[in-house]
N, C-alpha and C positions, 0 to 999 in steps of 0.2 A: 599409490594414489593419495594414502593420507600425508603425506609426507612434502606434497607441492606447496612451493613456493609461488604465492599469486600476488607477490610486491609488485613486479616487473609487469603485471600485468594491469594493475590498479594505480599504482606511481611509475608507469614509466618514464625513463629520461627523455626518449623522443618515440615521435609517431612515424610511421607512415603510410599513406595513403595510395594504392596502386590502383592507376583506372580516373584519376580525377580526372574532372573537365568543367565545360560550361555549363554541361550539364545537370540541371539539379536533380535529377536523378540520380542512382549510383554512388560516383566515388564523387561526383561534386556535391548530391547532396551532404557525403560528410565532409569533404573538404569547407563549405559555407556552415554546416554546423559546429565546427573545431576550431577553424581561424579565428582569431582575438580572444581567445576563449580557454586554449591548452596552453600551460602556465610552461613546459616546455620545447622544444626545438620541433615544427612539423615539416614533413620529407612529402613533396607532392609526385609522383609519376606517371609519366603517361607519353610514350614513346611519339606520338605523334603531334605533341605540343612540347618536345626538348626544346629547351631555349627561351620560351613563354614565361609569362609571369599570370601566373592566378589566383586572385587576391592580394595581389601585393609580394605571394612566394616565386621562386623560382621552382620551373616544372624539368623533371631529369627523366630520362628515357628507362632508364633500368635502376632498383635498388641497387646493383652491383656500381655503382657511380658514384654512390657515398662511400667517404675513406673508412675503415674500422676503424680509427679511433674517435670516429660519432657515430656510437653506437645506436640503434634503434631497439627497443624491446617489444612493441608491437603494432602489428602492422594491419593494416583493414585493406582487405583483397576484395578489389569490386570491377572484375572483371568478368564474363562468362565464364560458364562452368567447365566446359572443356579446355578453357584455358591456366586452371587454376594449377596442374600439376607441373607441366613445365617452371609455371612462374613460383609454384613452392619450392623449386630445384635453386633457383636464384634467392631466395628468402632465407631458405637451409644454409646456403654457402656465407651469407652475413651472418649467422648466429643465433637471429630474432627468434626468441622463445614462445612469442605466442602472436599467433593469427586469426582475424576473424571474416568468415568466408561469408559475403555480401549476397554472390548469389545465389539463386536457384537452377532447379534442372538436374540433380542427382537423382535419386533412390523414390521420390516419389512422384516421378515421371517414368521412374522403371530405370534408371542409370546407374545401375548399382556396381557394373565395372568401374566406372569414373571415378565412383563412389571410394572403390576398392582404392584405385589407385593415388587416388587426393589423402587417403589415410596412409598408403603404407611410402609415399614421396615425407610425408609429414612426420613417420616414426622413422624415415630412415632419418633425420636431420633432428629428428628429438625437439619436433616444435609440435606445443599444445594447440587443436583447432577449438574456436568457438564457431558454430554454424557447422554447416552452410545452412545459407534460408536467412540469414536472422542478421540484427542489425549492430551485435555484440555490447561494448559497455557504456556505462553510461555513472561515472565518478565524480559529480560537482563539487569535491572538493580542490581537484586537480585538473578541472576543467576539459575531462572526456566527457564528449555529448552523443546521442544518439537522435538527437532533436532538434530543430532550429529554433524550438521555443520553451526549451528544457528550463526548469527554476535554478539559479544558481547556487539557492541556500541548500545546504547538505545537511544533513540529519541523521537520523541512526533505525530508518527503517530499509532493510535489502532485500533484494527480488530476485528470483531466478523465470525467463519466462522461454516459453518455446515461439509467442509469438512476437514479434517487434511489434505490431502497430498497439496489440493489447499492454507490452511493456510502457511505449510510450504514454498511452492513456492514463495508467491504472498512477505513473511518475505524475501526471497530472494532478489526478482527481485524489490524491492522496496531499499534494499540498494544499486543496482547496480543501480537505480535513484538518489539514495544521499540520502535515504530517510528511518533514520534506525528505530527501534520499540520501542513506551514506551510498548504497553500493547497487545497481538493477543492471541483470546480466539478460541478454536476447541471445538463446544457444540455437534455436532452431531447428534443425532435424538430429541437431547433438550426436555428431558423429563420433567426437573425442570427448571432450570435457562436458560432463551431464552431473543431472542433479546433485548426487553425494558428493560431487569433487566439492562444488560453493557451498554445500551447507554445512560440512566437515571447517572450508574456510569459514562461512560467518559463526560458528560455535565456538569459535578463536578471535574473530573481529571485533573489537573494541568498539568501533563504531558502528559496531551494528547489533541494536536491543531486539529486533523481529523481525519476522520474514516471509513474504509473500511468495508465492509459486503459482506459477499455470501453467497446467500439465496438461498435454494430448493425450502422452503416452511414455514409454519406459524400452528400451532397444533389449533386453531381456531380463530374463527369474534372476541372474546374480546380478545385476544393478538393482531391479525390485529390493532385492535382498537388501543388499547395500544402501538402499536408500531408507527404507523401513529403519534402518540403523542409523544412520544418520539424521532423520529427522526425529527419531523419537531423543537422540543425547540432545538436541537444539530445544525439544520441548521438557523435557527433565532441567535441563539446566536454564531453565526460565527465560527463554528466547522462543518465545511460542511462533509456530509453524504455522500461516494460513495459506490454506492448500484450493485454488482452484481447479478444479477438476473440470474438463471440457471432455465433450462426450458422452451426456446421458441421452440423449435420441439419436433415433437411427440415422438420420437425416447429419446432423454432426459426425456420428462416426466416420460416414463415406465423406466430409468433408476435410476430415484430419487426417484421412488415409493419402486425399490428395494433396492436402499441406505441409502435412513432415513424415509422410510415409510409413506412416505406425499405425498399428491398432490402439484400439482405446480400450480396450478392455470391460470386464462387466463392473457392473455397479454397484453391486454387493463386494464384488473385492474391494474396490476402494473404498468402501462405506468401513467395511471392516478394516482396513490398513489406515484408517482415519481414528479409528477407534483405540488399535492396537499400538499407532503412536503418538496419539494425543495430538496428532494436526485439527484445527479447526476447517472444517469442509464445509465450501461455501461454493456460488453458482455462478457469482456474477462481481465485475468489477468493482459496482456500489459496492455490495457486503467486505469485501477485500478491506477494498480501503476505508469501508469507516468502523471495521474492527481493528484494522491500525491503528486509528485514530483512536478507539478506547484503548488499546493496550497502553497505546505512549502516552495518553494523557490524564491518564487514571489507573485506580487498583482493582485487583480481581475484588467481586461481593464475595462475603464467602457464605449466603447461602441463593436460595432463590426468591426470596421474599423480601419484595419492591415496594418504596412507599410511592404513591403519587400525587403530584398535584396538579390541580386543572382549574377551568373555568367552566361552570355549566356544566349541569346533571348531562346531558346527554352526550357530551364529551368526554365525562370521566367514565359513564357506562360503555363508552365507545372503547376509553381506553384500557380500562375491566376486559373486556372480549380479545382486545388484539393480543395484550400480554398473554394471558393465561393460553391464546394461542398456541406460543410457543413455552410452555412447559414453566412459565412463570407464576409466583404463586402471589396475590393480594392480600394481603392477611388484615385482621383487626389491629388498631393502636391500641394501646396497653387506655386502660382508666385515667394513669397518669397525664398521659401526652393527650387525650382526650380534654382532660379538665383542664392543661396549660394554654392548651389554643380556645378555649372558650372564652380565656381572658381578654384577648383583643378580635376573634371572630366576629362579628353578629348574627344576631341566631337567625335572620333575615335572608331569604335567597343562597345560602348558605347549605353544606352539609357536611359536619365536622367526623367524618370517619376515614377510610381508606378506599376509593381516593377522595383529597379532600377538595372537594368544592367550596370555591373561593367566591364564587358568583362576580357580583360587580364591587367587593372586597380585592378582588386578585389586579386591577389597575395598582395597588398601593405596593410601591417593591419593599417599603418598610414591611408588611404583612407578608411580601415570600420570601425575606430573609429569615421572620420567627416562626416559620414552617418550616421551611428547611433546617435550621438548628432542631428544634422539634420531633421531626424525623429522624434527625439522625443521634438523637439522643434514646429514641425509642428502642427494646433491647428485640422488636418484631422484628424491626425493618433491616436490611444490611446493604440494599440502593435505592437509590430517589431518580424518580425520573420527574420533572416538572415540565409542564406544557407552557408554550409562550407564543403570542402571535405581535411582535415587533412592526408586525405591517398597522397596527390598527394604533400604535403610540399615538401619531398625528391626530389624529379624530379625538385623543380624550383630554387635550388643550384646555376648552372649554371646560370641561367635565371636573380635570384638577382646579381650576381657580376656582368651581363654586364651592370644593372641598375645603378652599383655603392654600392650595397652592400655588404661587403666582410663578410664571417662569419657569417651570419645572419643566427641562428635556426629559422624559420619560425610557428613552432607548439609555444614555447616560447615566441614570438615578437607578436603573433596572440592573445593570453591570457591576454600577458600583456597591449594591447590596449583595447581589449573587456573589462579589469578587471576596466582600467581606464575607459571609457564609465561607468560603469554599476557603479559605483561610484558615478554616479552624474545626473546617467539618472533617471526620476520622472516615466514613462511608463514601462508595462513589456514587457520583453524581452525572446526568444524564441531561441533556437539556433538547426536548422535542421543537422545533420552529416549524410551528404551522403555515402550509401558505393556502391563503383562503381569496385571497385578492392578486390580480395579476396589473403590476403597471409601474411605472418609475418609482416612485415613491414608495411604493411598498418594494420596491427588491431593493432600494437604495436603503430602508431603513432595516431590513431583515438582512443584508449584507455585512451592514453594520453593527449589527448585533450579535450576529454568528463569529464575524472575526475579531471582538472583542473576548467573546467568550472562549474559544479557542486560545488567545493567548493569554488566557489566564487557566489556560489543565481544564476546560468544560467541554467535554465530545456535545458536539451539534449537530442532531438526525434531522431529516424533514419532514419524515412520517413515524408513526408508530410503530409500523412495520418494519421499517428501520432498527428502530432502539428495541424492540423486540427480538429481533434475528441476533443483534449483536451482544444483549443480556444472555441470550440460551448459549449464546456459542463461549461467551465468558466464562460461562458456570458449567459448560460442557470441558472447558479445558483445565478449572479450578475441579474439577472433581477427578479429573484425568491426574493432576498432580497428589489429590489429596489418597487415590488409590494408592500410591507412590512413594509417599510417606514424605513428601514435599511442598507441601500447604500447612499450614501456614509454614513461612520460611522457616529453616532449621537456624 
């Protein structure tokens, strides 16, 4: 197993697609998500549209109709389930090393003959399955889609998922982190190729710095084994592991039973196999992806003690309670960093400790760029988290010109001090986007503030609870390396 070659399966030379139609379900929905998109040669089939053109391709009644010397190296099977072993018999006989099995109707409807026999058509012909269930890869370098609405920009975060629609999501809501995909695989009831086979691959992937996983479940003790193993070499070798786990109520278990046909197992085991290999264990898609987005756009703290900044006493007491929630610690600023920010604070609606209250001081970005240098000179603090509500820029128009500022876009002059801070700052840094107002203008200016700061390396939460969950689980994985003797790098 460790030994696979998954070129052919990530760069293949051609596709094809068995079962396409007009349908956008099925093999037409991947036929409409691949056309104009797969950078090489795609093979359409479907016995009852031989001679048709769809999309612009010509449609062939059987794989066995391409000559071998255009070869195919993988092929997306979206046909029903009882029909898949025959047509693996034809797939075998072309060569194609790897397959991904569209449907369902196996082992977690009780099909586990079918089941039996779609693996062993598959190991007589020595071709690797992705699925059945699932909706297999999804490479925007080399334009495999699993989406019709998939981002084309490729990046260096990869995913292993058992469900497709959560893959597609999670491919989502991770570019709206900043955070776009080299490699996210949908294995499904992972009949062949399961979790250690891709994480063994991305611990070797160049393009691929971290790794998401959603897990139902495990098809048995020596894969557990196996994986256990394989996900802790990806988190030693500083390619951290986030691990969603599905399956903590009852109610979900009997839901995964009927989905990929597994148990989900107890939760102390995985609490503890979370533990043991330094995966970060998280609940839900948000957490996923916006600790992505801190792995790639930022460094581990290397302790737990956070500076903050805010506006208003009852905001930074707010944000006092939620941190410390999670296992975060407030600490004092040194006398130093005290007396440096008294120089331009006023001691007025103000309160110059930890978190610092900035009152109606905190409109001036010049005053949160010499906070944040500030902080991160202080030898207490080792992350800053800063609160920012970009919906209210508009309304302080007025406010700057009596200050003396005429003209000042305030979303622009805010980025451009953050951008210089984070320039030079050595600590990471956190940036909270409050939304307090719901309406055009405030999502069109908090959009714009988010995705500026993202493409300058600033993770963008939108609650506390957010940048809270994904601080513990940072300093849960920096303390998992530093047992290890791998923090600070060697």
């Amino acid at each position: 197993m460790s030994d696979l070659n998954f070129e052919k399966l990530f760069t293949p030379r051609a596709i094809g697609i068995i079962g396409a139609s007009h349908d956008p379900a099925g093999g037409g929905f991947f036929a409409r998500a691949m056309v104009g998109k797969f950078k090489g040669p795609i093979y359409l089939f479907n016995p009852r549209m031989a001679g048709e053109k769809l999309h612009g391709l010509n449609v062939y009644s059987s794989i066995l109709d391409i000559p071998d010397d255009n070869p195919i190296d993988y092929v997306i099977l979206s046909v029903k389930a009882k029909l898949c072993p025959p047509i693996l018999e034809e797939i075998g006989q072309k060569k194609v090393p790897f397959v991904t099995i569209f449907a369902s109707g196996f082992r977690e409807v009780g099909n586990d003959d079918l089941e039996r026999e779609t693996l062993r058509v598959a190991q007589k012909y020595n071709i690797r399955l992705i699925g059945p269930n699932c909706l297999g890869v999804y490479n925007p370098k080399v334009g495999l889609y699993f989406a019709y609405d998939s981002s084309r920009k490729s990046g260096n975060f990869g995913g292993v998922f058992q469900s497709g629609g959560n893959a597609q999501n999670v491919a989502q809501l991770a570019v709206s982190y900043g955070v776009p995909i080299s490699k996210f695989i949908s294995i499904g009831n992972a009949l062949d190729l399961s979790y250690p086979d891709f994480l063994k691959y991305f611990l070797k992937d160049t393009d691929t710095k971290f790794i998401g996983l959603y897990l139902e479940n495990l098809r048995s003790q020596s894969q557990g084994r196996e994986f256990m193993e394989a996900a802790k070499n990806c988190n030693l070798n500083r390619k951290p592991v986030i691990l969603w786990r599905a399956g903590y109520g009852q109610a979900t278990k009997k839901a995964i039973l009927s989905h990929t046909g597994g148990l989900a197992g107890k939760n102390e085991i995985w609490n503890a196999v979370a533990k043991q290999t330094g995966c970060s264990l998280v609940s839900n898609s948000t957490v996923l992806a916006a600790l992505a987005s801190a792995f790639k756009l930022t460094r581990l703290p290397a302790t737990r003690d956070v500076g903050v900044i805010g506006i208003g006493g009852g905001s930074t007491i707010e944000a006092i309670d939620i941190l410390e929630k999670y296992n975060l610690k407030i600490p004092q600023l040194t006398e130093k960093t005290i007396n440096r920010l008294k120089r331009f604070i006023p001691a007025v609606n103000t309160n110059i400790s930890n978190p610092l209250d900035l009152g109606g001081s905190g409109v001036r970005p010049d005053f949160y760029y010499k906070c944040l240098l500030n902080l991160d000179r202080d030898p207490n603090i080792s992350s800053i988290v800063f609160i920012k509500d970009p919906e209210r820029f508009g309304g302080f128009k007025e406010l700057m010109e009596e200050m003396g500022f005429k003209n000042v876009d305030l979303n622009r002059e805010f980025i451009r001090y953050i951008s210089k801070a984070k320039s030079v700052l050595k600590k990471p840094i956190f940036c909270v986007m409050l939304k307090i107002n719901e309406g055009f203008e405030e999502y069109k200016s908090r959009y714009k503030f988010k995705l500026k700061l993202l493409n300058r390396n600033v993770p963008v939460f939108e609650t506390l609870d957010l940048a809270g969950t994904v601080l513990d689980k940072m300093n849960i994985y920096r303390e998992f390396l530093q047992k290890h003797g791998r923090f600070p790098k060697s």
